[in-house]
KEKE-3310 file (N, C-alpha, C; in steps of 0.2 Angstrom, whole numbers, plus 5000, padded with zeros to 4 digits):
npx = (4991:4975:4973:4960:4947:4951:4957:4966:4966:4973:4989:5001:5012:5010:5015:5009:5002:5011:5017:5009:5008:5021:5020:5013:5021:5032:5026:5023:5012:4998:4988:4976:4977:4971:4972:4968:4971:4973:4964:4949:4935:4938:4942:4929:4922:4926:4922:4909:4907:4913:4912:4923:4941:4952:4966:4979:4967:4958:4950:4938:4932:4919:4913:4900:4899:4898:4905:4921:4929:4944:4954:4966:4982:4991:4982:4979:4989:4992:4981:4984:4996:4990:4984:4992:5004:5017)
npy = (4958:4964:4976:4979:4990:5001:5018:5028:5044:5055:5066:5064:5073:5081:5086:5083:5071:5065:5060:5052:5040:5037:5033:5023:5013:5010:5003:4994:4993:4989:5000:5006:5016:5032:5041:5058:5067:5062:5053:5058:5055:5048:5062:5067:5057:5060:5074:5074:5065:5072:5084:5092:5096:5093:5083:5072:5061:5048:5034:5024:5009:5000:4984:4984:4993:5006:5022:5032:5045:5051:5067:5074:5073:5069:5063:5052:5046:5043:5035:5022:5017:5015:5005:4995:4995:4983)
npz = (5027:5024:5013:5008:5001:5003:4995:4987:4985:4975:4965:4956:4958:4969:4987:4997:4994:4991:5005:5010:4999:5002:5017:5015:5004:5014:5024:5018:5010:4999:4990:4982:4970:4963:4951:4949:4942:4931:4927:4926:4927:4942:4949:4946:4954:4969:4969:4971:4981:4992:4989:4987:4979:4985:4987:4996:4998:5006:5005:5012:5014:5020:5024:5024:5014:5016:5015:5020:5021:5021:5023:5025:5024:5035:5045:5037:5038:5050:5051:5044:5050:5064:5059:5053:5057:5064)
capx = (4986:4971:4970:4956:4941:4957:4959:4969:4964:4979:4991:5012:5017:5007:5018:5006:5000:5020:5017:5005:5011:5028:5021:5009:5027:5037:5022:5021:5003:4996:4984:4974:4978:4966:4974:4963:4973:4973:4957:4944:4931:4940:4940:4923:4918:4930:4920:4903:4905:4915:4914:4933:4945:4959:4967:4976:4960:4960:4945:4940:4925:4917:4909:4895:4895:4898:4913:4923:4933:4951:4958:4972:4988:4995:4977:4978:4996:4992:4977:4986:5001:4987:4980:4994:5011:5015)
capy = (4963:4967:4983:4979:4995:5006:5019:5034:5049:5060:5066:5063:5081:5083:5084:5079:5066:5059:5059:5045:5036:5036:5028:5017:5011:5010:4999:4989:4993:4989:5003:5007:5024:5035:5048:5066:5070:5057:5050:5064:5052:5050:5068:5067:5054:5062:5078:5072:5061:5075:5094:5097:5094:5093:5078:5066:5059:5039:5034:5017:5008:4996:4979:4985:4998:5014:5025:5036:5049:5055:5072:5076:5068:5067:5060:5047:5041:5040:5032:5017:5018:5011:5000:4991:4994:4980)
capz = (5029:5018:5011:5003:5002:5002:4988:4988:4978:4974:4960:4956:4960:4975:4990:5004:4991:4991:5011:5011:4996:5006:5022:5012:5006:5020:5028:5013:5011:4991:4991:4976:4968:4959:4950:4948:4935:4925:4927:4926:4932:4948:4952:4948:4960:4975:4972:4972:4990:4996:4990:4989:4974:4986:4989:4995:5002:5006:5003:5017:5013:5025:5022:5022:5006:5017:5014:5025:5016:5025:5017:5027:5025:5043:5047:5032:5039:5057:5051:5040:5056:5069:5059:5048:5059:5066)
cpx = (4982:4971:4965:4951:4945:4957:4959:4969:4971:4981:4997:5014:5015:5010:5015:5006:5006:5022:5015:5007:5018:5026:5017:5015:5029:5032:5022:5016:5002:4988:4983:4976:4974:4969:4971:4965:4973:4967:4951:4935:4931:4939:4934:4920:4921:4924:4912:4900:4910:4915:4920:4933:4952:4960:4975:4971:4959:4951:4941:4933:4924:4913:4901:4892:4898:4904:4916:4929:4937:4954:4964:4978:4991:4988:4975:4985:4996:4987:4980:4995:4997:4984:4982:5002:5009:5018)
cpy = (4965:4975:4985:4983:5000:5010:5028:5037:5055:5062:5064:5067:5083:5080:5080:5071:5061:5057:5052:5040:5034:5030:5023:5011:5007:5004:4994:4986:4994:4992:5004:5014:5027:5040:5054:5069:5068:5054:5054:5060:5052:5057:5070:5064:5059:5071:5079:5068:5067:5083:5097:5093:5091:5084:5077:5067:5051:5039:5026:5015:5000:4990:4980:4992:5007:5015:5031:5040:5053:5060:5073:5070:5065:5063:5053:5042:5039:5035:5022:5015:5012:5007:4993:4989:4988:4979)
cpz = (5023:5019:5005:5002:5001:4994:4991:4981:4978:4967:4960:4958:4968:4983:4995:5002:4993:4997:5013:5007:5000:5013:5020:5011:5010:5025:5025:5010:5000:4989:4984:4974:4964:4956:4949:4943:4929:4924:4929:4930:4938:4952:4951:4955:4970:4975:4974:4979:4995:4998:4989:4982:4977:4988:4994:5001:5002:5009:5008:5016:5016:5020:5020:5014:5007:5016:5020:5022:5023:5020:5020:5029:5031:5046:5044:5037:5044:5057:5049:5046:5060:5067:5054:5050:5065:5074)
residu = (UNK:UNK:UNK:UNK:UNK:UNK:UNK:UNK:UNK:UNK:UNK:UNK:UNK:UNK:UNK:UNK:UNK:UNK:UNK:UNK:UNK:UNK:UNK:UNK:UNK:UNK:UNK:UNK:UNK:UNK:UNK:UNK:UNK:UNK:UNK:UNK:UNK:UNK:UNK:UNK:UNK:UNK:UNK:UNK:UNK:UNK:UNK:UNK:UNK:UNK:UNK:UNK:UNK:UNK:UNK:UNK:UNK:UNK:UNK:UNK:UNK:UNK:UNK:UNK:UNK:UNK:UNK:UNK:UNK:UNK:UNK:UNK:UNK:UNK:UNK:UNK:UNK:UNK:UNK:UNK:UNK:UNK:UNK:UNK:UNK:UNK)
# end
């Protein structure tokens, strides 16, 4: 299963973050990671398509270029649930 367009905006310490990392996992899914802490860029780009700091925020971009930004965790893992459990 591709998870290619996939990029997950988070940190290490960030419980919700260790939510989605956890069933990105457990699915088997090789999802990109962006750090905010570590990559100052990235928390630029996350707050310029979005307005928030907060993450995680899985970031899902279409074939076509557009992007669909998910911030809430339980929304992120229901999401990567219905579209990657088998």
């Amino acid at each position: 299963m591709s998870t290619q367009g996939l990029s997950l905006y988070h940190y290490g310490s960030c419980p919700f973050c260790v939510r989605v990392r956890v069933a990105a996992d457990r699915l088997g899914l090789d999802i990109e990671l962006r750090d905010i802490q570590l990559d100052r860029e990235r928390l630029r780009e996350l707050v310029e398509a979005t307005g928030r700091q907060t993450v995680p925020c899985l970031r899902v971009e279409a074939e076509s270029g557009d992007a669909e930004w998910m911030h809430e965790s339980t929304e992120i893992v229901r999401y990567l649930e219905e579209r990657f459990a088998s």
